[in-house]
Each structure stands twice: as structure tokens, then as C-alpha cells.
MIVEXBA-556518 format. One line per field, with one value per residue (C-alpha): residue in one letter; x, y, z. Coordinates in pm, 1 decimal. Layout:
BEGIN
type a;...;
X X;...;
Y Y;...;
Z Z;...;
//
This chain:
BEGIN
type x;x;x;x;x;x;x;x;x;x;x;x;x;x;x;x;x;x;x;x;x;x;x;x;x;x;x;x;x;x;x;x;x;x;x;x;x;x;x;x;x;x;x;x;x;x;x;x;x;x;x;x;x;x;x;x;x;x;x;x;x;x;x;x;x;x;x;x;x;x;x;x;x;x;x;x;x;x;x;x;x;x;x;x;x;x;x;x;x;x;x;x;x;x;x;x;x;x;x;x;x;x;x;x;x;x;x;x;x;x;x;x;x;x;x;x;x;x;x;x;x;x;x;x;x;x;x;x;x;x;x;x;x;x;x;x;x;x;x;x;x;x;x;x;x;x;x;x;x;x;x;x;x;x;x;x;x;x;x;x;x;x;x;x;x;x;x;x;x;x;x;x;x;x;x;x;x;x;x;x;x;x;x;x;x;x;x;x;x;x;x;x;x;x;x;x;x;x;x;x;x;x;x;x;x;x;x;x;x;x;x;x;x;x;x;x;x;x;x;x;x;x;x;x;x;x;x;x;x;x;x;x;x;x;x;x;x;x;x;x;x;x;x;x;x;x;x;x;x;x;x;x;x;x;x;x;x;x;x;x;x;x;x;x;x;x;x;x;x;x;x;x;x;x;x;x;x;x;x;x;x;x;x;x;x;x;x;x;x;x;x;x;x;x;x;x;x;x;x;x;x;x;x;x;x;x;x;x;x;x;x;x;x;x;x;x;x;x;x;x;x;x;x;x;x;x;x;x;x;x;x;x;x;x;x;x;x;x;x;x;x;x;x;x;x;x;x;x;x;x;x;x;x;x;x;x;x;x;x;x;x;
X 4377.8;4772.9;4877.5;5204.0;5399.5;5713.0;5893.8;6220.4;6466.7;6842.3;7022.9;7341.4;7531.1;7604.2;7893.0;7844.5;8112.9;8083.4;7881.3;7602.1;7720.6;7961.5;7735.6;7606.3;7882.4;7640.9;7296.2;7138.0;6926.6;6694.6;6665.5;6358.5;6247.0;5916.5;5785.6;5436.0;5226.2;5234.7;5599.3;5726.8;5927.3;6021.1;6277.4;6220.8;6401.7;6342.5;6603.7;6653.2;7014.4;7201.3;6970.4;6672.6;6752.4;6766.3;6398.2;6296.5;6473.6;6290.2;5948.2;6032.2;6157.4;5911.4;5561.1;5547.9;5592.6;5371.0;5080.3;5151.4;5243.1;4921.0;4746.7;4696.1;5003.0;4795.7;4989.6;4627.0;4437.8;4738.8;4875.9;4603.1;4518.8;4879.6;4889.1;4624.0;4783.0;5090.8;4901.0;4947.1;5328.7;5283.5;5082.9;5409.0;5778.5;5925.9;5577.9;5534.5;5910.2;5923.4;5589.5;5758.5;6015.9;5690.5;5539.1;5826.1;5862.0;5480.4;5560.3;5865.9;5722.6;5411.3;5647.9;5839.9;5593.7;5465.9;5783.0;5797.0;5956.4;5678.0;5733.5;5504.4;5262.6;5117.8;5163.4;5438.0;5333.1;5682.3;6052.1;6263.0;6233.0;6388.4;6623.4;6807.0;7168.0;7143.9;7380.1;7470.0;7652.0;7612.7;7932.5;8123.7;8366.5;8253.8;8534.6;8383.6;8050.2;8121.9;8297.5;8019.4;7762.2;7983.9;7983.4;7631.4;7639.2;7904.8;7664.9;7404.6;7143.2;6889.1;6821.0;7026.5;6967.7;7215.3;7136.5;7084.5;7029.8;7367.7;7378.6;7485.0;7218.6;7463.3;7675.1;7399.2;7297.9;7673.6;7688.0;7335.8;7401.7;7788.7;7597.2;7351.3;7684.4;7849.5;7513.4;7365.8;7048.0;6835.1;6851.2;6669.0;6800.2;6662.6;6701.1;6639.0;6654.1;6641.1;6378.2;6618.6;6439.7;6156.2;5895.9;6003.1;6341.5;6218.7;6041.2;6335.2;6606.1;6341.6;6326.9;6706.0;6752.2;6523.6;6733.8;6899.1;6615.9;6530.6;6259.0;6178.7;6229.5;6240.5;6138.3;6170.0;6046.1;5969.2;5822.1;5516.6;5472.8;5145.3;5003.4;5378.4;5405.3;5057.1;5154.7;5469.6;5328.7;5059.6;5389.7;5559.8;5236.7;5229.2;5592.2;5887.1;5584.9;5868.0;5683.6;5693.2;5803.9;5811.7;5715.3;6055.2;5909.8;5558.0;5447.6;5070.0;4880.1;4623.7;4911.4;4968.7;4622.6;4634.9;4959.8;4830.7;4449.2;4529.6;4792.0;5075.4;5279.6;5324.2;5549.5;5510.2;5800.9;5696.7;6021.6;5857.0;6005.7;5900.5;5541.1;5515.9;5628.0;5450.4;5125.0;5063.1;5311.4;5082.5;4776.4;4989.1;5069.3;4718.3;4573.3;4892.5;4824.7;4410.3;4515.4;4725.6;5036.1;5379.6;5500.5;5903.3;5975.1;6260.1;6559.4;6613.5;6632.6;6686.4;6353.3;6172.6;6255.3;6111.3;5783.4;5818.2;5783.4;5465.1;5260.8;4996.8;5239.3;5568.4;5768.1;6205.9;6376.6;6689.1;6973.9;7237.9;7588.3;7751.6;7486.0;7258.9;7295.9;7471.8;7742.6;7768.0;7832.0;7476.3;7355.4;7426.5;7362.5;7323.5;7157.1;6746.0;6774.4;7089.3;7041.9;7287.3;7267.0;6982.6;6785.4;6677.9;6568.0;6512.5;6758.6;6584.4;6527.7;6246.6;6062.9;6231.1;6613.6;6726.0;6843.7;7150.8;7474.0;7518.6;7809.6;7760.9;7922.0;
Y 367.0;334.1;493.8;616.8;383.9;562.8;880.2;1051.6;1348.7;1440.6;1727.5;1765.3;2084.5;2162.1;2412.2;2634.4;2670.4;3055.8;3197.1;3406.5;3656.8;3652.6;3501.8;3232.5;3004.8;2713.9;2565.3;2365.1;2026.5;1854.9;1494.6;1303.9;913.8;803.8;401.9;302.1;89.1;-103.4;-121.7;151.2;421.4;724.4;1013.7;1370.4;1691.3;2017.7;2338.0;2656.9;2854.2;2897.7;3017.2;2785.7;2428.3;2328.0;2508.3;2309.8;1963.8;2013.6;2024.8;1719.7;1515.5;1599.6;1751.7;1639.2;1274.2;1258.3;1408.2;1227.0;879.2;635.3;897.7;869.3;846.3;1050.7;1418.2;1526.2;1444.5;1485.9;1863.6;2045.5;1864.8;1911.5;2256.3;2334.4;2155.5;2333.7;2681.9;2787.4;2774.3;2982.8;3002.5;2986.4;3013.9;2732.0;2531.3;2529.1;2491.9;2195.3;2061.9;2013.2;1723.2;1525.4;1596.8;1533.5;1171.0;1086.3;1190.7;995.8;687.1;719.4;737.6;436.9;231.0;276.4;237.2;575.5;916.7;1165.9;1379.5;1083.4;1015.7;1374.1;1378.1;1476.5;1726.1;1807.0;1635.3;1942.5;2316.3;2599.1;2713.7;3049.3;3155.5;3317.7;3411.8;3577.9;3822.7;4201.9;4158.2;4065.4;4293.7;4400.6;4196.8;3872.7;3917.9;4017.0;3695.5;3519.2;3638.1;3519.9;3160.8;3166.5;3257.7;3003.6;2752.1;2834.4;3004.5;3205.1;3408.5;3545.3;3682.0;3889.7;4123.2;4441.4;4671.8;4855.7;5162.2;5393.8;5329.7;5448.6;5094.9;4896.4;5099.0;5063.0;4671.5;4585.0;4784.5;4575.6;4276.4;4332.3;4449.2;4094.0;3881.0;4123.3;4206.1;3858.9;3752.9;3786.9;3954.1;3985.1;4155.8;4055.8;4340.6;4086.1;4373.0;4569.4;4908.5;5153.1;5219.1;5542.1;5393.5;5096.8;5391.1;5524.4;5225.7;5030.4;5310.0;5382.0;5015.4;4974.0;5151.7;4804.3;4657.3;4412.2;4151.9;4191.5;4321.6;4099.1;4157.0;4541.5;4588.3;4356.8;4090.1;4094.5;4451.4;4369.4;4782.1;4848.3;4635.5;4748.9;5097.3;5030.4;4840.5;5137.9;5353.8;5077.3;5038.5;5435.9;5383.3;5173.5;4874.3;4658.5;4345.0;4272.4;3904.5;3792.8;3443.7;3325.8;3419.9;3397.2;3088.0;2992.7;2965.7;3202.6;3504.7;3435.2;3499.7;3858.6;3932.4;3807.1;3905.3;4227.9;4305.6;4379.0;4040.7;4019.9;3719.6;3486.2;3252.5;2996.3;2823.4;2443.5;2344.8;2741.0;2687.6;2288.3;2101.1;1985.1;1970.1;2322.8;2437.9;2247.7;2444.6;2763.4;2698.5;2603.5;2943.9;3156.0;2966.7;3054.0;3395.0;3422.0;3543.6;3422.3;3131.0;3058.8;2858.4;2965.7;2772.2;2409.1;2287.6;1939.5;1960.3;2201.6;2111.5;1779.2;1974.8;2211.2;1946.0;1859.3;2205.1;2368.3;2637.6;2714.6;2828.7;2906.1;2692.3;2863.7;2758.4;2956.3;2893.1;2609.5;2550.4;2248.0;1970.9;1768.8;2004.8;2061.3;1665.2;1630.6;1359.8;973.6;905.3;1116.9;1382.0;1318.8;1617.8;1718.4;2069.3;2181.7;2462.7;2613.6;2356.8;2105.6;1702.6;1430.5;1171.4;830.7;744.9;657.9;891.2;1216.3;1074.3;1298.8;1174.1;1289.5;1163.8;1136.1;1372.3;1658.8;1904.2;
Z 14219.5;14253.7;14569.0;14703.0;14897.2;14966.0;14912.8;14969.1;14914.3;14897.1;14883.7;14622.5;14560.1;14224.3;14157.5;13811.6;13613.2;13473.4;13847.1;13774.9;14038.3;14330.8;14567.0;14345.6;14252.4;14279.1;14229.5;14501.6;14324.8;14568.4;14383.7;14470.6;14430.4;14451.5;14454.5;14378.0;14540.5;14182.1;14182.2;13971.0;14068.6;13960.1;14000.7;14025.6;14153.7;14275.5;14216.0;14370.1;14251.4;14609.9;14826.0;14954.9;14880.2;15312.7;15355.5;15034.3;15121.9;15455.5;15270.4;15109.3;15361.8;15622.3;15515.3;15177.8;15237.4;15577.1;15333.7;15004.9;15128.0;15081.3;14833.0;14462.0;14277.3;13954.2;13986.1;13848.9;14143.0;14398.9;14280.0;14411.7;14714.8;14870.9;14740.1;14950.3;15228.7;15224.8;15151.5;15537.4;15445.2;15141.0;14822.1;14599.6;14650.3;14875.3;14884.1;14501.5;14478.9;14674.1;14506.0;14226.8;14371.3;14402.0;14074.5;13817.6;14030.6;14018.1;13597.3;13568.0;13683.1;13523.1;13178.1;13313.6;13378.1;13022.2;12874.6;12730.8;12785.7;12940.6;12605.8;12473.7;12794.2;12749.2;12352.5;12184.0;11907.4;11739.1;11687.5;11789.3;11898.0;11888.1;12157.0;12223.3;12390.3;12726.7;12938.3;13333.1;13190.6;13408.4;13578.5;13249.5;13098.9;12763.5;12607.3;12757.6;12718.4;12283.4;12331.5;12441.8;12170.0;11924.4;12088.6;12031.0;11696.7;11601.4;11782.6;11574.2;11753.7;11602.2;11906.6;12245.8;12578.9;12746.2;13104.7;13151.1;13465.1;13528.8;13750.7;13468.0;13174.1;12905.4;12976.9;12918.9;12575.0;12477.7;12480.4;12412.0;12072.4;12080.2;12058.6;11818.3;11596.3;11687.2;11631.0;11289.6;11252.6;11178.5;11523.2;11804.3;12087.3;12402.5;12756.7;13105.3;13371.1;13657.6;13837.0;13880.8;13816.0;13914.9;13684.1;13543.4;13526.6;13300.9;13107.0;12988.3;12957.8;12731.4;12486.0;12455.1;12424.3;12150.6;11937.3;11923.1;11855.1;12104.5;12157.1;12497.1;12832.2;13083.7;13436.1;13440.2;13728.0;14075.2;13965.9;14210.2;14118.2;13853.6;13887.6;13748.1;13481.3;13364.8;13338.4;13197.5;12919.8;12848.8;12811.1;12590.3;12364.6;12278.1;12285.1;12110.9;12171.0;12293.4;12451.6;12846.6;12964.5;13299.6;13499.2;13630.9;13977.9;13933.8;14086.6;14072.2;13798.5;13931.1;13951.3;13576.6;13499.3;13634.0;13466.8;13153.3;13154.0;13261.7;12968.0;13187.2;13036.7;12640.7;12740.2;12972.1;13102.5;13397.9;13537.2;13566.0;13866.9;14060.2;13969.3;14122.7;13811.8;13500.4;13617.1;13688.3;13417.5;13145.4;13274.5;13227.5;12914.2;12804.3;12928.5;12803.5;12456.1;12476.5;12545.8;12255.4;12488.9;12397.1;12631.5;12653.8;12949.9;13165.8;13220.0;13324.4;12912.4;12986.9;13160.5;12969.9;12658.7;12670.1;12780.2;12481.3;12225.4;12361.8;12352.8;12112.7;12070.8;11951.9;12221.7;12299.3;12519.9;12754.0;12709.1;12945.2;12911.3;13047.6;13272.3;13174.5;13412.2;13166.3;13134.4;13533.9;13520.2;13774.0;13628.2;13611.4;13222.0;12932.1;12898.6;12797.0;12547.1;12259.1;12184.8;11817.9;11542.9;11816.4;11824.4;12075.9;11995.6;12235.3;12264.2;12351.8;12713.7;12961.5;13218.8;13237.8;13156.1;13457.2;13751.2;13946.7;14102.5;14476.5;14494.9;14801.5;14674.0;
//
């Protein structure tokens, strides 16, 4: 058995470029290197967008390591035993959030050491996927945000995301129906409420938006909130039967199952680093696929894309504006993944491809 022989963290500030709101002007990357007792190393990170990233880096640089060091370097065998050791410190959230630091590393040099990106350690089942324009876009002006959906559609994508969730629900009908006039009918457009409303709130919104004709609604309600979301998609169903997706902050495996075996997600969208990195995501996306539920993984597309290529089922990668690590300028080399006329392909490289500069921003 190869066994951990050293691990450590570090802490880099990213700052975005368009902020997603006033009080997130930057992303907070916890980058992570693992050595084997065989030799090989790997690099990792964890993520959390501006609030978080000292309670995770803590995790990593102080429980994590005392636990992992000297224990199988296979993330099979190691996931669940430190998730259980970390469980008095919470079942999900920060723990599985800073889980994941560990698990991309133990992947990456796994992939290393056979010479290969991970895309081809678990199996690669496809050359590209399809990815979709999203944006942060609630506070924009209407002006900026048409702007925006035509950027996507002169970058080719066959599908968007835009926000919804204003105080007054006849702004959000007014540019939700602006985009679909700037995008035209053939593509996809989704919403994301960010939980922003109540259930008979949701009720109502998701009908008037339909007239639009969207694809989903995204976390309508608070996202821990499963009674909610299982009445609201009874109303949907004898309604406008617009689909419910949700998963960005869902974080075990086992919390997915109720959403999903208890009909309150038609969409499910695990963010791989929230739920403890690729090993748990994989099981997620084996059960959302034997359920015959939608899976579209949320954010992070230099990360999740890779991941895409390699599942049963055809899934969208995010893509939000000017917001892929690449584009922040986060990492040292290229990007691992090249995403044009929406869609994403590999670009050759070993591991993961990602790791980070040492800038503290």
C-alpha cells in the first residue's frame, strides 16, 4: 500500500474581474501538494468564493494532515475514513470543503505517476462536452446584462444562465423575456434564484417566467429546505412542469439522495470541490445517472470539465464569465481544458493540469 508521506496547504487570493456582488470581489483558492511515500506528488486545491478560505486553510494545515499523513494514499479507501474523522466538525460545508484539497492531490498524483491526465485514470468516455454561458448578473443594468447574452451567443453557446430573484418580480419577467429575445428561441436558457424566495414566492415567479420558456429553476428556495422543494415541484408538475435544479450547496452524497429520491430535484448540480472532490462527486453522479435525474456540475470548468468527459451521462459544464482560473491568471501553465463554439476539449497535460501561482493577493 502507498502511504502518505507529506502534505501541505497555502492560501492565495484571487481577485474576479466582473464581482459577483459587492461583497465578493474575490475568490479565496486553498492550493494543496501532496508527496507519496513512492515518490510522486501531486497538487490539489480547495475553493470557497470570499468567505471561508482561513477556516478551510486551517483544516488543511492542521487536522487534515495530522490524520492523513502515513495513511493510504488511494482517495477510495482514505475519503471516507477522514470524513468520518472530521464529522464532529461538520457533516458537509467546511469539512467536505476542505476534504477536497486532499482528494484532487491524492488524484493528481495518482494521474502523474501514470503518466496520464485523471480524465484517462478513471476512463475517459468522450473527446468534448457541451458547455453553457452563465453569468452574476442581478445587480447588472439591463443594458449590460443584454450585452452579455449576446457575448454568449457570439461565443457560440448553445445554452445560458442568467439570475433571477429581484425584489419586484416584474424586473426579473422583463429581462428574462429580454434575453430570450437577444439569444432566440433554440437555446437553452436557464435561471438560478440563488434561494432567494419562499415557497409561495417561487410558486408564482416560476410560472410568470415560464412564459420565456426556461429550462430550469435553480435553487428557488433554501437550499437545505428538502419539504419545500418537494412541494414546490408538486405545484410545478400540475403546473408550467418547469424542472427543479439544485446541488451547489448540497454537500454529502447522502443529502443528494433525499433530494433526488424524494422528487424534489429534477436537476442535480454537485460543485466537486463542496462535496470533498472527485471521489464523492463520481458516486453522485453514478446514483443521479441510475436515477435517471439530470446531472450538470456547477462551476469550477477547468475542473469539472475534465470530470464530465468521463461520465455515463451527458451532462453541461459552467462556464461563468471571465471567471475560469485561466482567465483570473491563477494558474502557472495553461489551462488543462480549451472551451470554443460551447464546447469544452482537453488540452494535453498530466494529473489535473491545475496548479496555481504563489501570488497573495
Amino acid at each position: 500500500m502507498t502511504t502518505i508521506s507529506s502534505f501541505d496547504a497555502r492560501l492565495i487570493r484571487v481577485p474576479l474581474t466582473r464581482p459577483w456582488a459587492a461583497d465578493v470581489t474575490s475568490v479565496g483558492v486553498v492550493a494543496t501538494h501532496v508527496m507519496r511515500a513512492d515518490g510522486a506528488e501531486g497538487w490539489g486545491f480547495s475553493w470557497t468564493p470570499q468567505i471561508g478560505a482561513e477556516a478551510v486553510l486551517a483544516l488543511l494545515q492542521q487536522d487534515i494532515p495530522a490524520f492523513a499523513v502515513g495513511r493510504s494514499a488511494d482517495p477510495a479507501e482514505i475519503w471516507p475514513e477522514l470524513w468520518r474523522h472530521l464529522h464532529e466538525a461538520g457533516g458537509g460545508g467546511l469539512t467536505t470543503i476542505a476534504i477536497a484539497g486532499l482528494d484532487l492531490a491524492l488524484w493528481d498524483a495518482a494521474a502523474r505517476a501514470a503518466g496520464a491526465p485523471v480524465s484517462t485514470l478513471i476512463g475517459r468516455r468522450r473527446e468534448s462536452v457541451r458547455s453553457y454561458g452563465s453569468g452574476i448578473n442581478l445587480h447588472y443594468e439591463l443594458d449590460d446584462l443584454l450585452a452579455q447574452a449576446r457575448r454568449w451567443v457570439d461565443a457560440g453557446f448553445g445554452a445560458v444562465k442568467m439570475k433571477v430573484g429581484s425584489p419586484d418580480l416584474a424586473r426579473d419577467v422583463e429581462r428574462v423575456a429580454a434575453v430570450r429575445d437577444v439569444i432566440g428561441p433554440d437555446r437553452a436558457l436557464m435561471v438560478d434564484a440563488n434561494q432567494r424566495w419562499d415557497l409561495d414566492r417561487a410558486t408564482t415567479a416560476v410560472e410568470a417566467l415560464a412564459a420565456s420558456g426556461i429550462a430550469w429553476i435553480e435553487e428557488p428556495l433554501r437550499a437545505d429546505d428538502l419539504a419545500g422543494h418537494i412541494e414546490l415541484a408538486r405545484r410545478l408538475r400540475a403546473g408550467s412542469g418547469v424542472p427543479i435544479a439544485l446541488g451547489e450547496n448540497v454537500h454529502t452524497r447522502y443529502r443528494f439522495d433525499d433530494f433526488v429520491r424524494s422528487g424534489a430535484a429534477q436537476v442535480v448540480q454537485p460543485n466537486i470541490v463542496r462535496v470533498g472532490g472527485i471521489t464523492p462527486f463520481l458516486e453522485i453522479a453514478g446514483d443521479a445517472h441510475a436515477a435517471g435525474v439530470d446531472l450538470h456540475p456547477h462551476l469550477l470548468p477547468e475542473l469539472s470539465g475534465q470530470l464530465a468527459l468521463t461520465l455515463p451521462q451527458e451532462v453541461l459544464v459552467e462556464d461563468i464569465e471571465d471567471a475560469a482560473f485561466g482567465a483570473l491568471g491563477a494558474l502557472e501553465g495553461p489551462s488543462p481544458v480549451a472551451i470554443a463554439d460551447g464546447t469544452l476539449t482537453e488540452v494535453p497535460h498530466e494529473g489535473l493540469g491545475l496548479r496555481f501561482t504563489h501570488r497573495k493577493d
